[in-house]
C-alpha positions in Angstrom: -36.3 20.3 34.0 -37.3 24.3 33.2 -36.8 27.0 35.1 -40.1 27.5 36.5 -40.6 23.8 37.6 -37.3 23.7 39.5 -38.1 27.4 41.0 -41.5 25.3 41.9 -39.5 22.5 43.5 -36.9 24.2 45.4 -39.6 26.1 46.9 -41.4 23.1 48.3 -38.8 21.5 49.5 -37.4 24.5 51.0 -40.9 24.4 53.1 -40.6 20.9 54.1 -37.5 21.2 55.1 -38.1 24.2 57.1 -41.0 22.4 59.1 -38.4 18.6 59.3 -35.4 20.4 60.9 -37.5 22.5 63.3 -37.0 18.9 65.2 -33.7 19.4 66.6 -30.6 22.5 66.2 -27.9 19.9 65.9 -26.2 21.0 62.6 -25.2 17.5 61.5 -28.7 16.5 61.8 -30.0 19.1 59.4 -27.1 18.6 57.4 -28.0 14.6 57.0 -31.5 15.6 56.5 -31.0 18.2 53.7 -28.6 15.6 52.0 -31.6 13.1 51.4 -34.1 15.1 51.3 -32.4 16.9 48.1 -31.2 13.3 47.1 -34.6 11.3 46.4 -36.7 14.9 45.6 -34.6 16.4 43.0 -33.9 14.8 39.4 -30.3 14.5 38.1 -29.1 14.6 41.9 -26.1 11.8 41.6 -24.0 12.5 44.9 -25.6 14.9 47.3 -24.0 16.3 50.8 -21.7 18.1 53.0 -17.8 19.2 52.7 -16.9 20.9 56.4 -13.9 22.6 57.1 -11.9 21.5 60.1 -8.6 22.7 61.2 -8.0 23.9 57.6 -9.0 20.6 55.5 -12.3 20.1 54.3 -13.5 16.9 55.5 -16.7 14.9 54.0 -20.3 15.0 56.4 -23.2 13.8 55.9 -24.2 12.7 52.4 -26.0 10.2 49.9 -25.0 8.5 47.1 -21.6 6.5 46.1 -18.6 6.6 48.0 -16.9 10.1 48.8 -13.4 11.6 48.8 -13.1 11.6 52.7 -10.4 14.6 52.9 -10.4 16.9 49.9 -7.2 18.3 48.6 -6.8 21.4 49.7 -7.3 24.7 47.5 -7.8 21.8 44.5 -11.3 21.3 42.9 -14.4 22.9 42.9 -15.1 22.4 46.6 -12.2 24.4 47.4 -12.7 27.3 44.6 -16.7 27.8 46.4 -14.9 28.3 50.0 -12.0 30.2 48.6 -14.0 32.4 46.1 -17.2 32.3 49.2 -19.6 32.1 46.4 -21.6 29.1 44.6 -19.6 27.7 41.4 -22.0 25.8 38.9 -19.8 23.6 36.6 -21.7 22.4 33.7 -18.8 19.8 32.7 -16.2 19.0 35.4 -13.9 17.8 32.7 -13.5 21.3 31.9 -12.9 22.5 35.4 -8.7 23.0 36.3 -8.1 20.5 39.4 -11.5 18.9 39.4 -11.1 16.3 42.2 -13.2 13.1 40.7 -14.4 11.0 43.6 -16.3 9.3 40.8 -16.0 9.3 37.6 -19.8 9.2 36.7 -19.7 12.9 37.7 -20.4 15.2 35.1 -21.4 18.5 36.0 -21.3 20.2 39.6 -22.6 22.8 41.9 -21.2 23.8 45.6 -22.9 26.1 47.4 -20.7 27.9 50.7 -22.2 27.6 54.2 -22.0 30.3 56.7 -21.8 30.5 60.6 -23.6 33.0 62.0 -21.1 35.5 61.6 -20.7 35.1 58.0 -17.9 33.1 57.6 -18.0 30.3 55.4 -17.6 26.6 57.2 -18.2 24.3 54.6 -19.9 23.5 51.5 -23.4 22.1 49.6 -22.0 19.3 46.5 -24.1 18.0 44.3 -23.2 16.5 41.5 -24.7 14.9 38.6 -24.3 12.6 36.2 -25.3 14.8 32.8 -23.8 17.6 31.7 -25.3 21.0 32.3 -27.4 19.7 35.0 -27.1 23.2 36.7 -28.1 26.5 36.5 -28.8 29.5 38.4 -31.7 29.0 39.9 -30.3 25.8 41.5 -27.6 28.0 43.0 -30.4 30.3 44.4 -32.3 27.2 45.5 -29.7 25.2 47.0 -28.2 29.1 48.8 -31.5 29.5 50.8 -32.0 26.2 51.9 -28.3 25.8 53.5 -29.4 28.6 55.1 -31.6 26.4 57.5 -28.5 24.5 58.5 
């Protein structure tokens, strides 16, 4: 998919999302929501959803697609190095990537995007991952940043 058709596609969904989750503030909710919205709109989307940290682990949330890593090893994978660095990481091939944590093994290529509280701090993540290489790039990130925002 180019640049300008994903930049096109982000920005719709980011719309339609914005109107969906005006129907309740429960976090979970929007979370679960995002997930499948993202999920069945975006191409290349193999396992989409939520990584939240509680009491210093970072647990799976709501999500769609095959089974999930329920507790992720902590400061290990991609997941971690997003909260730990508090910036998105785009991996373009996860064999590549020191630690990767492979729920499944179809997964190719990556991108986690942080999610903030209020005050700034980050409290979980945004996976996707895909089953191509190089399935990611930049505008994702900036896609993907401004519509965790609505969490």
């Amino acid at each position: 998919m180019k640049t300008d058709k994903r930049t096109g596609r982000y920005e719709r969904i980011y719309k339609q999302l914005n109107d969906l989750l005006r129907a309740t503030e429960n976090p979970a909710s929007r979370m679960a929501t995002i997930a499948a919205v993202l999920h069945h709109k975006m191409d290349g989307f193999f396992w989409t959803g939520f990584y939240l940290l509680k009491e210093g682990e970072l647990l799976v949330g709501p999500y769609q697609g095959p089974v999930a890593c329920q507790v992720l090893e902590k400061n290990t994978g991609v997941c971690w190095a997003a909260v730990n660095k508090k910036q998105s990481i785009i991996v373009p091939d996860v064999e590549q990537f020191p630690g990767h944590i492979a729920c499944d093994s179809r997964s190719r290529s990556e991108i986690v995007v942080p999610i903030r509280n209020t005050k700034g701090e980050v409290i979980g993540v945004l996976d996707v991952d895909s089953k191509d290489l190089n399935q990611f790039e930049d505008v994702d990130a900036e896609g993907l940043e401004k519509i965790v925002g609505l969490i």
